[in-house]
ROPAPA-491487 format. One record per residue (C-alpha): residue number from 1; x, y, z. Coordinates in nm, 3 decimals. Example, Ala and Ser with C-alpha at 12.3 -4.5 7.8 and 13.67 -1.06 7.14 Angstrom:
! residues 2
n = 1 | xx = 1.230 | yy = -0.450 | zz = 0.780
n = 2 | xx = 1.367 | yy = -0.106 | zz = 0.714
! end
This chain:
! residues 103
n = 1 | xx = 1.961 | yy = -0.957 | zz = -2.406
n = 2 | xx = 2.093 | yy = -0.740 | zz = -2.123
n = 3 | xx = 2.357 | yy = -0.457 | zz = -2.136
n = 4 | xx = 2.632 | yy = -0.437 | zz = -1.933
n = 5 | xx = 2.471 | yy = -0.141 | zz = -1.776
n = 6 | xx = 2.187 | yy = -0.348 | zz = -1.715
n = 7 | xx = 2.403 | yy = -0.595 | zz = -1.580
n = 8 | xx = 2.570 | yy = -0.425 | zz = -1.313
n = 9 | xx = 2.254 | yy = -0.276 | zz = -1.217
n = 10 | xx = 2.073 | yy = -0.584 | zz = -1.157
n = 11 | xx = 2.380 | yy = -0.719 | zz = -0.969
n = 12 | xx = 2.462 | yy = -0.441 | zz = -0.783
n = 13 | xx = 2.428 | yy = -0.456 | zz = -0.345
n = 14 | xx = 2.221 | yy = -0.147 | zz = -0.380
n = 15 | xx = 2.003 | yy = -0.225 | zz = -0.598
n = 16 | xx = 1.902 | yy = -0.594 | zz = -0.439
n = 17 | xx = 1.867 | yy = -0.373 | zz = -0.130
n = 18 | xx = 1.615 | yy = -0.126 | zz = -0.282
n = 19 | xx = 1.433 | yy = -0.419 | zz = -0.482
n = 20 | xx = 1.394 | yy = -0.529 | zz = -0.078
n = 21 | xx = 1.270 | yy = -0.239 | zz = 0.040
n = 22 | xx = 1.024 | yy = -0.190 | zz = -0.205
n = 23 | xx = 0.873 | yy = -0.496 | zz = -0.185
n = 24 | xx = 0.850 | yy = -0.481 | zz = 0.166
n = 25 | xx = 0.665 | yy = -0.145 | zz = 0.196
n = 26 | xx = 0.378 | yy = -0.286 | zz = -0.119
n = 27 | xx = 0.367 | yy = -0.594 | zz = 0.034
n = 28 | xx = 0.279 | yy = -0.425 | zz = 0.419
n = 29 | xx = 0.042 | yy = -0.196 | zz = 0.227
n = 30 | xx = -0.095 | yy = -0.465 | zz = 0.046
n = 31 | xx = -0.128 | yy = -0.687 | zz = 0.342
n = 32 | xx = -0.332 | yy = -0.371 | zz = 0.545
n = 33 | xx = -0.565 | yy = -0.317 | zz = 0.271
n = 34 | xx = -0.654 | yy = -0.671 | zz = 0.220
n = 35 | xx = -0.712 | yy = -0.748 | zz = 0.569
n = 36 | xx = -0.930 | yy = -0.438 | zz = 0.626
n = 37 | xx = -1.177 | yy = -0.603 | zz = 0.314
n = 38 | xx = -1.187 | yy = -0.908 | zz = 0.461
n = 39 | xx = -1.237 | yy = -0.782 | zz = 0.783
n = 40 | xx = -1.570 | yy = -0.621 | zz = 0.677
n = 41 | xx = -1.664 | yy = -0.871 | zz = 0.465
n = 42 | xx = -1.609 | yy = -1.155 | zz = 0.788
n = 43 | xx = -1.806 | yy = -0.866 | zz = 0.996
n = 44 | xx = -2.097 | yy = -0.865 | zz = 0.724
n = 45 | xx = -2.151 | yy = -1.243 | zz = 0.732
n = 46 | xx = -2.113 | yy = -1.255 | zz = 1.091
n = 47 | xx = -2.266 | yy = -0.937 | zz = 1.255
n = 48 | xx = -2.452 | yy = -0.754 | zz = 1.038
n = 49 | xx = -2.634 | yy = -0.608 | zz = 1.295
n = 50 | xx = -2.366 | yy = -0.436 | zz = 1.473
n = 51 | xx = -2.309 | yy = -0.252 | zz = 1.051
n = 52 | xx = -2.719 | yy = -0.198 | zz = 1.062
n = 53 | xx = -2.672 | yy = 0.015 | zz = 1.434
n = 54 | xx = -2.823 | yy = 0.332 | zz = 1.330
n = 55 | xx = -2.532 | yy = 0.658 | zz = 1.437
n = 56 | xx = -2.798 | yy = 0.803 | zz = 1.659
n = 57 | xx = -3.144 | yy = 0.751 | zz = 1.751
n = 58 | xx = -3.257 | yy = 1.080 | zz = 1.474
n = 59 | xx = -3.031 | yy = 0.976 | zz = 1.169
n = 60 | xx = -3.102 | yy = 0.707 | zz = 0.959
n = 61 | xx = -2.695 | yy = 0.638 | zz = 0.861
n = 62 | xx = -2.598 | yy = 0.326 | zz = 1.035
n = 63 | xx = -2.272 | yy = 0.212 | zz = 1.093
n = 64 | xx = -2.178 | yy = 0.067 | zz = 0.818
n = 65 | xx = -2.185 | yy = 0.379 | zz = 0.605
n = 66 | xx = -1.874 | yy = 0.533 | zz = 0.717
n = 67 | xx = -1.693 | yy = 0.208 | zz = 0.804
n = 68 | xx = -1.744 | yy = 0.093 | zz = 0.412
n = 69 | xx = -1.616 | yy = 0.480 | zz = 0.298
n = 70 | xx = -1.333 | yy = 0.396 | zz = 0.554
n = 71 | xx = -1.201 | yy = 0.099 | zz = 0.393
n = 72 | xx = -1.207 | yy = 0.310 | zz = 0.060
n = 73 | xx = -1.027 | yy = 0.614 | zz = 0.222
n = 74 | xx = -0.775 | yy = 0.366 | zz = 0.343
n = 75 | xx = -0.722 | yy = 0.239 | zz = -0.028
n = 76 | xx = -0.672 | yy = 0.575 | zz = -0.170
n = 77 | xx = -0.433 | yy = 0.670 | zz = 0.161
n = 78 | xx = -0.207 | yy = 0.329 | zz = 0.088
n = 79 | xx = -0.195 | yy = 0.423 | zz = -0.232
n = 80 | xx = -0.069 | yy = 0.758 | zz = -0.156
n = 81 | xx = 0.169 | yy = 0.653 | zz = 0.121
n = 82 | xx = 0.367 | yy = 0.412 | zz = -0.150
n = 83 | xx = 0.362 | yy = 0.701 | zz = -0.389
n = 84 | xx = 0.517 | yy = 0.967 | zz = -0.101
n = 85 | xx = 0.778 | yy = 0.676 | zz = -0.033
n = 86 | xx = 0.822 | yy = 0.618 | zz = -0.351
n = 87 | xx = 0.884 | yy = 0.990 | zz = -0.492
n = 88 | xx = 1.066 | yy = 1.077 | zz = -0.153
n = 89 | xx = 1.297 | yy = 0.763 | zz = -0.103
n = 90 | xx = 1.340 | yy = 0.517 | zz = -0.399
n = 91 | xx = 1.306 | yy = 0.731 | zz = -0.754
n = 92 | xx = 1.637 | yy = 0.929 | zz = -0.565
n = 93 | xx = 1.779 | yy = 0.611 | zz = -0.516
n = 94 | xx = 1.726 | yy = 0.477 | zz = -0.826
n = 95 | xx = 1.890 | yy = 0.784 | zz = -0.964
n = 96 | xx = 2.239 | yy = 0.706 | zz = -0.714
n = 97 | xx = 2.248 | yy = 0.374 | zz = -0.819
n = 98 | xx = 2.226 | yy = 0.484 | zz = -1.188
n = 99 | xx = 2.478 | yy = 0.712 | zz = -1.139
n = 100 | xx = 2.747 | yy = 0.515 | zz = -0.972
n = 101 | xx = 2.674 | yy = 0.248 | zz = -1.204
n = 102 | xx = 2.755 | yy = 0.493 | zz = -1.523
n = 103 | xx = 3.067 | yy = 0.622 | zz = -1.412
! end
């Protein structure tokens, strides 16, 4: 069962608001991340020639090297993004609404 505290938190303006905000920025991450895999993946089954394009006529790295450590940078860089927005703009607040809530 819920405390009063809890209560007023859940119905609080503020805190629907942040709940909206939150989701919003995982879900766009999400959303990015997911259509970048299935991107390459539809690219694989479909041209997998232009991933098999060696860089240069000397090297034998084709394309598909760096566009598959891409996708994984991208991963790691969504992942940080949420955490900066997170740390920067909803832990503080989380914190407000805590506050004003406990008074």
């Amino acid at each position: 069962m819920l405390s009063n505290f809890e209560k007023n938190i859940i119905n609080s303006n503020k805190f629907k608001s942040l709940i909206k905000r939150k989701s919003l920025v995982s879900w766009t991450l999400s959303t990015i991340t997911l259509l970048t895999y299935f991107l390459f993946i539809l690219l694989v089954a479909f041209f997998p020639d232009i991933l098999g394009t060696k860089i240069s006529d000397k090297s034998v790295i084709t394309i598909g090297i760096p566009i598959g450590v891409s996708i994984i940078l991208l991963a790691f860089a969504s992942t940080g993004i949420y955490v900066f927005i997170a740390n920067r703009e909803f832990d503080k607040k989380e914190e407000l609404i805590k506050k004003k809530i406990n008074k």
